[in-house]
N, C-alpha and C positions, 0 to 999 in steps of 0.2 A: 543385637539379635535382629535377623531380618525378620521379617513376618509378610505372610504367601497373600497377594491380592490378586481377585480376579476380575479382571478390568473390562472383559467382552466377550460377547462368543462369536468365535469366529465365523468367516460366513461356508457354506458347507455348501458347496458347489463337487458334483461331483459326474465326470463322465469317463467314458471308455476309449480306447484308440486300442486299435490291432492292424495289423498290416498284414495280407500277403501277397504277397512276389516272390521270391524265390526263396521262400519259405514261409509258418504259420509261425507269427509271432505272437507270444505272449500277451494276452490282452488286460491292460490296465486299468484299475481306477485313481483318479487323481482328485485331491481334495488338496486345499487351501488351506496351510496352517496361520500363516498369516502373511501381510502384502503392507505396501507403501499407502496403500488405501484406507488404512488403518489406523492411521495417526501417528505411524511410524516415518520417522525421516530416515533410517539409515536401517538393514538388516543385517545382521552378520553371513557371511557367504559360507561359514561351515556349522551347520548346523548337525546334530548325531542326534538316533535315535534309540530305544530301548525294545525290550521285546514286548511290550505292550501297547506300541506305535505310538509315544510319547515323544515328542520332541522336546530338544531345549537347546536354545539359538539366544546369539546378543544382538541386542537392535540400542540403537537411540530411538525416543518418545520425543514427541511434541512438547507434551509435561515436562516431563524430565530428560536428562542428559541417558547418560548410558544405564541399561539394567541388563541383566540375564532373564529369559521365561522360557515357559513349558508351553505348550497346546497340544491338542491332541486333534483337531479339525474340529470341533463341538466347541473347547473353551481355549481359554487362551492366560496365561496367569504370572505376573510379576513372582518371581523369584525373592531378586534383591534389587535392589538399585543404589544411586548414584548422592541420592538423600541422607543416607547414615555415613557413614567410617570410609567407604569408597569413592573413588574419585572417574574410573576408568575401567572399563572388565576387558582381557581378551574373548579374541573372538571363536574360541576352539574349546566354551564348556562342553564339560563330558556329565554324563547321566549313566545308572544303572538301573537295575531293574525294580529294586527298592523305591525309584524316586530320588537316589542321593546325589546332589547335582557338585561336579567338582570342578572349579573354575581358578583363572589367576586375575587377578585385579589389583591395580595400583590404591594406595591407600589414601584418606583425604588430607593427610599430613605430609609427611614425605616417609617414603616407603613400597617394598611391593607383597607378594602373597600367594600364597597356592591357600587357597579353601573351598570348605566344603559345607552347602546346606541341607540339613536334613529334617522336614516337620519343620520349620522355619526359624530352626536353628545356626547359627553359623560358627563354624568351626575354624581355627587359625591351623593348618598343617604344616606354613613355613615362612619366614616372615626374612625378611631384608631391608635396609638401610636405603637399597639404591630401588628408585622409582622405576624403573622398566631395564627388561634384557637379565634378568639375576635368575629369572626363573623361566625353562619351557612349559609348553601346554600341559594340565595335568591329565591323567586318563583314568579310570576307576574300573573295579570290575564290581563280582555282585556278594564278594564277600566284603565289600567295602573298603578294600584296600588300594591306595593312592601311588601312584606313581609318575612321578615329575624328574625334569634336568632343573640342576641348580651349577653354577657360580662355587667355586672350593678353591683353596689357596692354590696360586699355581694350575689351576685347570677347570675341570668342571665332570659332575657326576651324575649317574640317575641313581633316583632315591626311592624307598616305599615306606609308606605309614601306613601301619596297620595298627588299629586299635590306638593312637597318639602314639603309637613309637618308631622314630623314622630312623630307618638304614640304609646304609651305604649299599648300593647292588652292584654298580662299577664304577668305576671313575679312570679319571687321566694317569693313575700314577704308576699304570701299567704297560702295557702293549699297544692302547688306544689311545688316542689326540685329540678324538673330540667326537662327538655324536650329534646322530640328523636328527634322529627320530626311536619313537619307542611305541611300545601297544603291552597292554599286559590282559592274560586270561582268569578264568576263576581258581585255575591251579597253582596264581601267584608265579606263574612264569610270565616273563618279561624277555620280547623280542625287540631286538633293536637294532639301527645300523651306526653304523662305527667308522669315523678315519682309524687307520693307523699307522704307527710313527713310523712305517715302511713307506709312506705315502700311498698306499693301497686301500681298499675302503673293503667291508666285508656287513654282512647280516649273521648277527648270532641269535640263540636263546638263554637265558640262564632261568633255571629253577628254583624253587623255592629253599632249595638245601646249598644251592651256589653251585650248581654245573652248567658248563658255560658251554654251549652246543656251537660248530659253526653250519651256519644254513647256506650261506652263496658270497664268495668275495672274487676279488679282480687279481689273484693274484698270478704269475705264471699258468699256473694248471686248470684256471678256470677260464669256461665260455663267454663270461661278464668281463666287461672293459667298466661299468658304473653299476651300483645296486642302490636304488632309493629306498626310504622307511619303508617297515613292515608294518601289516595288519599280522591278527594270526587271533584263530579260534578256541574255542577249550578243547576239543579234542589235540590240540597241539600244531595243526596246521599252518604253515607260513606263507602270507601271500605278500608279492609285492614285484616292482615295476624293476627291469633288466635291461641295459642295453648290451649287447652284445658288440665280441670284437670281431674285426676285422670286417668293419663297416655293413655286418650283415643284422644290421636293422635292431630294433626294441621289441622288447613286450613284456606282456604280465604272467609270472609267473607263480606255480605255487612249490612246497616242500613240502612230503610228510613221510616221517622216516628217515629222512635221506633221500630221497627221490624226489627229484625236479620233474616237474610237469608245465608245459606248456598252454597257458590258455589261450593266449589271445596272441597274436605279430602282428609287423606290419608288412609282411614279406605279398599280402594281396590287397585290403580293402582301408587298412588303419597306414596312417602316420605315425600318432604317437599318442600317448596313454599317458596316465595322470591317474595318482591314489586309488588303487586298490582295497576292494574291503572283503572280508570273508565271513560267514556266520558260520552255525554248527551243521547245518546239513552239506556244508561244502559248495555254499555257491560262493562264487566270486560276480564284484558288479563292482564297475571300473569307468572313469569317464575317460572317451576315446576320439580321438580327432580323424577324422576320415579325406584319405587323399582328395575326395572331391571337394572338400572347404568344408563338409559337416561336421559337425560336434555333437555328441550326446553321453547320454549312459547306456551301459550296454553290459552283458551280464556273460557273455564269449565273442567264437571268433566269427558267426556272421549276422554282419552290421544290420540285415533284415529281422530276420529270427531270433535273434536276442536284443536284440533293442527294447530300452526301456521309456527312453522319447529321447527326442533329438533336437537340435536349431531346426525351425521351419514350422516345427507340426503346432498346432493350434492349442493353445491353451487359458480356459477362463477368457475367451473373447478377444485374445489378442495373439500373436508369432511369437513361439518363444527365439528369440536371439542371443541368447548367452546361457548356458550352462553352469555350476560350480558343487562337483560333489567331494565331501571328504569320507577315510577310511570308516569314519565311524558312523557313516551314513546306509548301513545293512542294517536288519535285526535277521532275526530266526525264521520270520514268516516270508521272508523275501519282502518285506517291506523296505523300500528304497525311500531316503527324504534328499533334498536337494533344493539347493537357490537358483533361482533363476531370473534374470530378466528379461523382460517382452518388450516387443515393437513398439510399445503406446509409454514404456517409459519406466511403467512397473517394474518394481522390483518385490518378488516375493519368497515366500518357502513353502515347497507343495511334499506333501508323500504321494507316491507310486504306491496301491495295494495290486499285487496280482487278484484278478479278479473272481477266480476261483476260490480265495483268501480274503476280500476286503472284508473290513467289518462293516456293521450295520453304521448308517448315520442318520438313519430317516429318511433321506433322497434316496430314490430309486437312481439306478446309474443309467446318466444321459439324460438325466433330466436337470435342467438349471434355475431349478430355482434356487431363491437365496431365502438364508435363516440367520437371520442376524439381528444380536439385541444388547446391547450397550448396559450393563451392570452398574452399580453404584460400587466403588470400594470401599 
């Protein structure tokens, strides 16, 4: 059984950035979930948040080797770690809105795992003999239902446990050869992208009753030459990243209905794109590389006006120079979380509040001071 320590509060730094130039961007606050300043050695680069602007990210500790935590800019709290049964955690847990954090972790014996903690309980939803690779990342939604790729004779499948009982959703012994990626919503639909045994690669849905939707593949009749994993919303939504044939460029695209929509190219300001994520009002926010050598997150197609921050712009006292957002880095409020590392070495994980949205943290924004107070656990 894990049991929840809360080891700090974090420090609550928090300010604003808005740009205009050729257009009125969104103006942000950014707060500090947690950093390398912290007594952290390592932080995970994909950290996902929930609609309560809760994070949960894996880091190695000074203390101890590898753990999963939560914070929220105010505290910051041990999950699990590396001290009981676990040896190792990936670095892609998922969280829902419950608090139920679903992660994969090598075991202290030999072995690997898809689990999940709730109330600092920990739960077994799929266990294996081989130490790593048996299992992909798991993702949860908020009826608590689990969805991971496993290792099956012969191939490999995505699975759901719902309530301890896990099922088959697809697998190899079909049409498909092997899968990138997956996302599932609270309708227990489950979006996914798929090789298949045509050598063609495609983006499906399948439902909770088993109808198996196709959203965007490479086949003949389609505009796509490549389709990487999907995000996708509870309204049904599908979003994710497209290159297009006949060398006419990339981008992020969504599906609803049946209809493709365009967010973002690189046909003027972007190069190229990376993990799309969608919430339920239908935003999409996407990390994007800009022909001019910039990198950031960006939330459409121009790099001024939707920008969420970039390489360059100042952050907590130092340049940020490196970026790293995943799909599951949106909530509902337009809160954006994301890794970053900065000029002085740092490495940390910040959320984005639109500012018209942040919540209260005590600091007025733009102002620096720091609140920080070291817990006993």
């Amino acid at each position: 059984m894990a049991t929840i320590k809360q080891f700090l509060t974090a420090t609550a730094i928090s300010f604003s950035i808005s740009l205009l130039a050729i257009g009125e961007a969104t103006a942000f606050t950014f707060t500090k979930i947690a950093d390398t300043k912290d007594g952290f050695t390592t932080l995970g680069s994909n950290p996902a948040i929930n609609n309560d602007g809760t994070i949960v990210f894996s880091a190695n500790l000074e203390s101890t080797s590898s753990t999963i935590l939560i914070g929220n800019g105010e505290t910051t709290s041990t999950i699990t770690d590396a001290s009981g049964i676990f040896s190792l955690f990936g670095n892609k847990p998922a969280m829902n809105d419950s608090g139920i954090i679903a992660f994969d972790a090598n075991i202290d014996t030999i072995g690997s795992g898809i689990f999940t903690v709730n109330h600092g309980i920990t739960t077994t939803i799929a266990e294996s003999s081989q130490p790593r690779g048996a299992f992909g990342s798991p993702v949860i939604n908020n009826k608590a239902a689990v969805a991971f790729s496993s290792e099956i004779e012969n191939g490999r499948g995505i699975f759901m446990n719902i309530d301890g009982a896990t099922t088959v959703v697809v697998d190899t012994s079909g049409s498909y050869s092997d899968f990138d990626g997956y996302a599932i919503n609270d309708a227990n639909t489950i979006a996914f992208s798929a090789r298949l045994d045509t050598g063609e690669r495609g983006i499906f849905t399948i439902t909770s009753d088993g109808v198996t939707i196709p959203i965007a593949d490479t086949t003949s009749t389609s505009k796509f030459s490549f389709v990487f994993p999907p995000a996708i919303n509870n309204p049904g939504t599908v979003a994710f990243k497209g290159v297009l044939k006949k060398e006419d460029g990339e981008g992020i695209f969504i599906v609803n209905n049946g209809t493709i929509t365009n967010i973002a190219d690189n046909s003027k300001d972007f190069k190229f794109f990376e993990n799309p994520a969608i919430n339920d009002v239908g935003t999409v926010a996407f990390k994007g590389v800009l022909k001019d050598g910039g990198l950031g997150i960006f939330t459409g197609a121009d790099p001024v006006a939707d920008k969420v921050i970039v390489a360059g712009d100042t952050l907590f006292g130092s340049t940020v120079k490196a970026i790293y957002f995943s799909n599951k880095g949106l909530n509902n409020s337009n809160q954006i979380v994301f890794y970053a590392i900065l000029a002085d070495g740092t490495g940390g994980i910040f959320r984005a509040d639109p500012e018209s949205e942040a919540p209260s943290t005590g600091v007025p924004s733009g102002n620096c001071k720091t609140k920080h107070e070291n817990l006993i656990p």
